[in-house]
VOPAGU-2260 file (C-alpha; in pm, 1 decimal, decimal comma):
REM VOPAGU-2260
SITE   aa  ch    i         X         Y         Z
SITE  UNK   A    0       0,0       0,0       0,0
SITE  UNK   A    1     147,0     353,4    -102,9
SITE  UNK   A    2      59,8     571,4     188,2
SITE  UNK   A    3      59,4     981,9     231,0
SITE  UNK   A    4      54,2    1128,3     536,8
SITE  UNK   A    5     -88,9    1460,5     624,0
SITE  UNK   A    6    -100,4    1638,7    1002,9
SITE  UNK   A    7      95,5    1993,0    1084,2
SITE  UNK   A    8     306,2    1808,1    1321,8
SITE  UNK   A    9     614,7    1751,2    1214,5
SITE  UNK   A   10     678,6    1437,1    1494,0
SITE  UNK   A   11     349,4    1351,0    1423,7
SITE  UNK   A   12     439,6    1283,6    1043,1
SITE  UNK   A   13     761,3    1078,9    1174,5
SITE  UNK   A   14     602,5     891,2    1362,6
SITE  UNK   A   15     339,4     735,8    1164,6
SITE  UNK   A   16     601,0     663,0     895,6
SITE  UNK   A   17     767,6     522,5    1146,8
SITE  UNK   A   18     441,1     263,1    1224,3
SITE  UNK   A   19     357,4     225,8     896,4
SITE  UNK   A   20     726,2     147,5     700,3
SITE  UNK   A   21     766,8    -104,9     976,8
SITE  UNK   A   22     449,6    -287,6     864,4
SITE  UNK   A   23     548,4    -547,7     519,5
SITE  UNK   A   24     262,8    -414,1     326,4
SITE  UNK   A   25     252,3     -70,3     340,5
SITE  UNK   A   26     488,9     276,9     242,7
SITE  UNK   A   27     524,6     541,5     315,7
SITE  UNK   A   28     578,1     783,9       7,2
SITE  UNK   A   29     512,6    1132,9     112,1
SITE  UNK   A   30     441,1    1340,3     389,6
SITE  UNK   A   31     184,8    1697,1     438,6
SITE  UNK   A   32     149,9    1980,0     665,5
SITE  UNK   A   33    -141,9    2096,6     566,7
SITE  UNK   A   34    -448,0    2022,0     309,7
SITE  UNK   A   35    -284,6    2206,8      33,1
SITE  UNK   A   36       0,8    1993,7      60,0
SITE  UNK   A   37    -182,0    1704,1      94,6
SITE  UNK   A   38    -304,2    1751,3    -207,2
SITE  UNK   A   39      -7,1    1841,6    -408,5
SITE  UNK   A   40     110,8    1550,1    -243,4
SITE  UNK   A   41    -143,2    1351,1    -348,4
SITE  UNK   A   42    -137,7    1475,9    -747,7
SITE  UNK   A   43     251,9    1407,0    -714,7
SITE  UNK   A   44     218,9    1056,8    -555,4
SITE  UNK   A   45    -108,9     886,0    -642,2
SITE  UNK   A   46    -104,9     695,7    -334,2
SITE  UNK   A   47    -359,4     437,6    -254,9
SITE  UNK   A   48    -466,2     569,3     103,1
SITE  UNK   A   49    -410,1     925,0     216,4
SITE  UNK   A   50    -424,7     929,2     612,0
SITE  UNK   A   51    -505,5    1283,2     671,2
SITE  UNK   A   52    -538,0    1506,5    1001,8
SITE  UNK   A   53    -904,2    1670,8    1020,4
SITE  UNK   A   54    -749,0    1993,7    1189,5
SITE  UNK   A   55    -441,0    2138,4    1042,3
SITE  UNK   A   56    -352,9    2507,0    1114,7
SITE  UNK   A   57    -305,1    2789,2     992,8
SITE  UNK   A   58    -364,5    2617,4     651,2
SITE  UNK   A   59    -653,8    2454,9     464,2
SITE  UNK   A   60    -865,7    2175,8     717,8
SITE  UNK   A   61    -853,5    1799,5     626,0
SITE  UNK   A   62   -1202,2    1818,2     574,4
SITE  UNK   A   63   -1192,3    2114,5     313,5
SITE  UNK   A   64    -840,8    1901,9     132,5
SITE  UNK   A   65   -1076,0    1603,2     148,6
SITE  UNK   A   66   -1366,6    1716,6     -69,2
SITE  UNK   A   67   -1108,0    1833,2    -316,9
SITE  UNK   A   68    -892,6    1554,9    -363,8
SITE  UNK   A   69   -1212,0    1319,5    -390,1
SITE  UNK   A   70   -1342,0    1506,3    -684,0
SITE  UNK   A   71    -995,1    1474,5    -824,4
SITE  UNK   A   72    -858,2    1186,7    -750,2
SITE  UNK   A   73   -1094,8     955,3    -685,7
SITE  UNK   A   74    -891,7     628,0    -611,4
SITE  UNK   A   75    -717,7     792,9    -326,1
SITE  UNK   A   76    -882,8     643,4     -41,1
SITE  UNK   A   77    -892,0     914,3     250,0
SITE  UNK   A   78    -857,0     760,4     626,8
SITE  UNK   A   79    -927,3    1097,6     815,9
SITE  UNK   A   80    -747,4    1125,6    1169,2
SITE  UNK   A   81    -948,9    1347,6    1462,8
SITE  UNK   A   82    -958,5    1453,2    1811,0
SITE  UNK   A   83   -1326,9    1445,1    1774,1
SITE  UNK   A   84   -1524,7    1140,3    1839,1
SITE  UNK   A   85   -1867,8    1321,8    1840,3
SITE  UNK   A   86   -2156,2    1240,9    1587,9
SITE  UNK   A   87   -2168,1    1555,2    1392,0
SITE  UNK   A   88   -1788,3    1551,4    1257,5
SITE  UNK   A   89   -1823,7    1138,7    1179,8
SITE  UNK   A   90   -2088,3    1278,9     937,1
SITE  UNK   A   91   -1919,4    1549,2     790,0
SITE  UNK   A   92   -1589,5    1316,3     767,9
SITE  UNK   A   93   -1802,0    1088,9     559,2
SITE  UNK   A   94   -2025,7    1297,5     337,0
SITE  UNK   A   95   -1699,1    1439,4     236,0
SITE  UNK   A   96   -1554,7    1163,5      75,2
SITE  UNK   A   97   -1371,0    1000,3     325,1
SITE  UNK   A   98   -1370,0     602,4     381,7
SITE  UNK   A   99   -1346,6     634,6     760,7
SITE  UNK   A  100   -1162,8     827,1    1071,4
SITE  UNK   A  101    -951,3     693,2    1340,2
SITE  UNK   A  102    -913,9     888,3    1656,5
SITE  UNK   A  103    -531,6     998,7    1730,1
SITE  UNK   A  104    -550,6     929,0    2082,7
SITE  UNK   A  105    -598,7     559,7    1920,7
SITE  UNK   A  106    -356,2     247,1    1982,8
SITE  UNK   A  107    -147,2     145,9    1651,6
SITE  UNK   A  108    -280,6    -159,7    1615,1
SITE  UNK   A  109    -657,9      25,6    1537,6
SITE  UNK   A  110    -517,3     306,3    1271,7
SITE  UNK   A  111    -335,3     -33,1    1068,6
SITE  UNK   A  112    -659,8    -208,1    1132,2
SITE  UNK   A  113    -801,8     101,9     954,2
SITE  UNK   A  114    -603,6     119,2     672,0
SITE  UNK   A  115    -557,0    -251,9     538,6
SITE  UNK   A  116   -1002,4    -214,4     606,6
SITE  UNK   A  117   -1020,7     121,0     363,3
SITE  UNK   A  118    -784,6      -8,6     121,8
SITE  UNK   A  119    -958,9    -314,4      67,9
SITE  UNK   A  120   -1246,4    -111,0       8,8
SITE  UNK   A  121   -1425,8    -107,3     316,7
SITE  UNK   A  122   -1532,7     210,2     577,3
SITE  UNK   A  123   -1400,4     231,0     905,6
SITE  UNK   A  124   -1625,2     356,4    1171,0
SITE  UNK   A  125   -1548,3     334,2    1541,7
SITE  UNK   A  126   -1782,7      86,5    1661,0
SITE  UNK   A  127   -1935,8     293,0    1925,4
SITE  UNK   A  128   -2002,0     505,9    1671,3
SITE  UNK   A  129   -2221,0     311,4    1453,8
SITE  UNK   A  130   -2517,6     263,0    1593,0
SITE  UNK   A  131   -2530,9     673,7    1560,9
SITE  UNK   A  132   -2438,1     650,3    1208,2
SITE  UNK   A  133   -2737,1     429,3    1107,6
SITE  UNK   A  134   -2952,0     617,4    1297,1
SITE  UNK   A  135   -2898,6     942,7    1103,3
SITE  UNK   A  136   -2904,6     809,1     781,6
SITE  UNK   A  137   -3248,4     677,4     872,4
SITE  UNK   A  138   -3383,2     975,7    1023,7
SITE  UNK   A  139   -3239,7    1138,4     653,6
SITE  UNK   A  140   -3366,4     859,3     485,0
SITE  UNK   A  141   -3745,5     903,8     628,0
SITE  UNK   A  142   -3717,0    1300,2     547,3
SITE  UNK   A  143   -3628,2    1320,7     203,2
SITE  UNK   A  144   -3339,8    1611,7     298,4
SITE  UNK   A  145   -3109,5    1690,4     566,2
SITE  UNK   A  146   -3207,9    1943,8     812,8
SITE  UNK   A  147   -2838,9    2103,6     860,3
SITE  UNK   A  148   -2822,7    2380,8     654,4
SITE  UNK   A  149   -2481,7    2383,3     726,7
SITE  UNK   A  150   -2491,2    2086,0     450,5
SITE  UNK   A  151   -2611,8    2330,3     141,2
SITE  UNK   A  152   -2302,0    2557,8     181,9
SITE  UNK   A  153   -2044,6    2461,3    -111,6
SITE  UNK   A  154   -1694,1    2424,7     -84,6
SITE  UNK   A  155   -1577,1    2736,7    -143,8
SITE  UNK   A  156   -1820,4    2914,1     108,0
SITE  UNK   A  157   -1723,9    2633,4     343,5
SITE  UNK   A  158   -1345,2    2786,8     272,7
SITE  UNK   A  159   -1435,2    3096,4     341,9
SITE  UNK   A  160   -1674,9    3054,2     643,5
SITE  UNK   A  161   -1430,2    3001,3     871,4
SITE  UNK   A  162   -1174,4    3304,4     798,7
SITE  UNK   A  163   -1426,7    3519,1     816,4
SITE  UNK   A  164   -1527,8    3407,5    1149,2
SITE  UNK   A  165   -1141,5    3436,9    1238,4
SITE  UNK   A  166   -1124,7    3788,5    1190,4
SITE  UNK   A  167   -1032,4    3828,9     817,0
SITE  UNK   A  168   -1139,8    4113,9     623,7
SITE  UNK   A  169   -1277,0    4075,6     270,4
SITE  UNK   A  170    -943,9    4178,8      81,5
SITE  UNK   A  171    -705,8    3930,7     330,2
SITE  UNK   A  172   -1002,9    3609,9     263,9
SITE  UNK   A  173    -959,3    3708,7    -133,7
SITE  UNK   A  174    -598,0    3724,8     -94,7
SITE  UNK   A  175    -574,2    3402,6      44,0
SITE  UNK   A  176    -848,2    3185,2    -183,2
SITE  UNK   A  177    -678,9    3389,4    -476,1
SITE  UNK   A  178    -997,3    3500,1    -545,0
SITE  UNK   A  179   -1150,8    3863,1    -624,0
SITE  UNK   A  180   -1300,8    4080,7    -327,4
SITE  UNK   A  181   -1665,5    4063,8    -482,7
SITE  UNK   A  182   -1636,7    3730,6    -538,7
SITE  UNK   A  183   -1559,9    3678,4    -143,9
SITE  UNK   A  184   -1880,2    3905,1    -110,3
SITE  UNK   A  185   -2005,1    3714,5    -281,6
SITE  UNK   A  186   -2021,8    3387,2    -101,0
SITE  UNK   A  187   -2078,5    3571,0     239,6
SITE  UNK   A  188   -2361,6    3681,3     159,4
SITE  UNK   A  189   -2494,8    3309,7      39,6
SITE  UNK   A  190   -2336,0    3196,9     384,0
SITE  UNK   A  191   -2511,9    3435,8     589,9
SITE  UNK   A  192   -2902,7    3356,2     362,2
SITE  UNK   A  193   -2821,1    2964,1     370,9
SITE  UNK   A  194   -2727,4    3002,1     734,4
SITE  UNK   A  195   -3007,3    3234,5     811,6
SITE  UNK   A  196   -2752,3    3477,8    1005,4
SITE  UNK   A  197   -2786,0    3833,0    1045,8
SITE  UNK   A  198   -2451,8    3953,7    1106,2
SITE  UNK   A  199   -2088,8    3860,3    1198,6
SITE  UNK   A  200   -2138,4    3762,5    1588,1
SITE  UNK   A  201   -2358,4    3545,2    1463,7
SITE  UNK   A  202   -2161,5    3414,4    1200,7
SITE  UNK   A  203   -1899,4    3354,5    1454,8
SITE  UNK   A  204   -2098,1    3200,2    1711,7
SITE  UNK   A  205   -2238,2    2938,6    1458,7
SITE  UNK   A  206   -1870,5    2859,7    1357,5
SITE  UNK   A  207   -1790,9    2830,0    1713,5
SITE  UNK   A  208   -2098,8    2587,5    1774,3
SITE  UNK   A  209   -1970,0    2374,7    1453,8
SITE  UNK   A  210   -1574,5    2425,6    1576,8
SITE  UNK   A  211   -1498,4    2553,6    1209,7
SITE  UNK   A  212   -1237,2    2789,7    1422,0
SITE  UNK   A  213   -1104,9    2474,9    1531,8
SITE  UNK   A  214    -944,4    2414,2    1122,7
């Protein structure tokens, strides 16, 4: 199995190589600090799994890189790794494109279980977390539609949702998306009618509620 790995730490990185070149079956063929790199990593390598941090500051999220690199390079299997084990980011992880999560706080044994399960084409879900899983795709199932608006925002508003609830100005979001101003204006003001918000506390006390400041 050729292997990426993507998380801002540094040790992190060498440490999972580490795990991973020491198993007979898998490699370990590049490394990312963030989801840009990740996925300049992943157009340079083509690697069968990507196993990719869900929080990586200052740069693009995990989750953002993950949406991306699945429209693009769709035999990539993602493995996303997390500090959160709550319902809400299991679903995002998923609906994103990703074939699983591990938690980082998990033993090695679990994140190789993980990976030899996703590359053979399989999802990884922590058990505990399944019975949670089912349960919302029923509830979603019985509905017609998902009741999170937070699920009609695209990718580039879900880019620049979070900066703006940072701090950044209009000019400093464009800047970074390499985008034009209007075009940042855009997309804020599709966030704030999808989201139903009225003005920038609230903007950043819904990012706050979804830990988007978190990325």
């Amino acid at each position: 199995m050729k292997i990426v790995i993507a998380d801002d730490h540094a040790i992190v990185r060498s440490g999972f190589s580490m795990i991973l070149n020491f198993q007979p079956d898998m490699e370990v063929i590049g490394t990312a600090a963030d989801g840009i790199e990740a996925y300049a990593a992943v157009a340079k390598n083509r690697p069968d799994i990507l196993v990719m941090d869900l929080s990586m500051p200052p740069g693009e999220s995990g989750l953002i890189a993950t949406g991306k690199i699945k429209e693009d390079y769709p035999d990539t299997k993602i493995l996303i790794l997390t500090m959160h084990d709550d319902e809400e980011y299991l679903f995002h992880i998923l609906k994103s494109g990703a074939s699983g999560y591990v938690l980082k706080n998990a033993p090695d044994e679990e994140l190789l279980l993980a990976i030899r399960t996703v590359y053979a084409g399989g999802t990884y879900i922590h058990p505990k977390m399944a019975t949670s899983l089912v349960r919302e795709f029923i509830k979603n199932d019985k509905s017609g539609s998902s009741e999170d608006p937070f699920e009609l925002l695209s990718k580039r508003e879900l880019e620049i949702l979070p900066l703006i609830a940072k701090g950044y100005g209009n000019k400093e979001v464009a800047e970074k998306l390499f985008i034009s101003v209007k075009t940042v204006e855009a997309h804020k003001a599709k966030i704030m009618e999808k989201l139903q918000l009225k003005n920038r506390p609230e903007l950043v006390e819904y990012a706050m509620r979804k830990k988007l400041l978190e990325f």
